[in-house]
N, C-alpha and C positions, 0 to 999 in steps of 0.2 A: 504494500500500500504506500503511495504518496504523499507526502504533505502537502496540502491547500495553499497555491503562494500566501496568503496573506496573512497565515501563521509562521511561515520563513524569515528569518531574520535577516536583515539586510548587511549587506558586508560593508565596511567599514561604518556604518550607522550604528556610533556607540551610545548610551544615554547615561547618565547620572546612576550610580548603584546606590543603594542603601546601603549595603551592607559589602563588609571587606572578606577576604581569604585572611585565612592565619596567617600566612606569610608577611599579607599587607597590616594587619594589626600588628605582629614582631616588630616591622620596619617602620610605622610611626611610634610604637615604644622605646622602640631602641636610642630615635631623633630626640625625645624629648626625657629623657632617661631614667626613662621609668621600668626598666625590662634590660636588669644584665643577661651575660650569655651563661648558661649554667640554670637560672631558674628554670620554674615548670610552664611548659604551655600549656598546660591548662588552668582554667579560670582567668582567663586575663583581663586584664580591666576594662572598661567600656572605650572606646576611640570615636570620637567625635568625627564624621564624616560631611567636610564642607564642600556643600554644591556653589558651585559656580553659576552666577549670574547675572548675564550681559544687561548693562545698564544702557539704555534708551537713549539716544541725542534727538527727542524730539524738543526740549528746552533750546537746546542749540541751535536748532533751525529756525525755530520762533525767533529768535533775537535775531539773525540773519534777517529773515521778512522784514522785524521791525526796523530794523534799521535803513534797509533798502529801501521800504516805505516812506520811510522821515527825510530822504532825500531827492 
């Protein structure tokens, strides 16, 4: 049986995860040094995962307009 394209994930079309691999929680522990090499991985502490997000230049254009208007 095939998969439905529209359940296919698209290639290089990556999104925002919620959630990290062990690997990737070690390696923001380790940056902020919270996690020497020798402790247990297991129970590790929570890592805050920060989304990125593109801020808008519609402000920007507005003042362009206005100004080009005032002249």
């Amino acid at each position: 049986m095939t998969i439905d394209k529209s359940l296919k994930v698209k290639r290089g079309g990556s999104s925002n995860r919620s959630v990290l691999t062990r690997v990737e929680r070690l390696e923001k522990l380790k940056e902020t040094d919270r996690w020497q090499d020798g402790d247990s991985p297991f129970g590790l502490p929570k890592v805050r995962v920060r989304k990125l997000v593109m801020k808008k230049k519609k402000k920007k254009q507005e003042e362009e307009e206005g100004e080009a208007d005032a002249t």
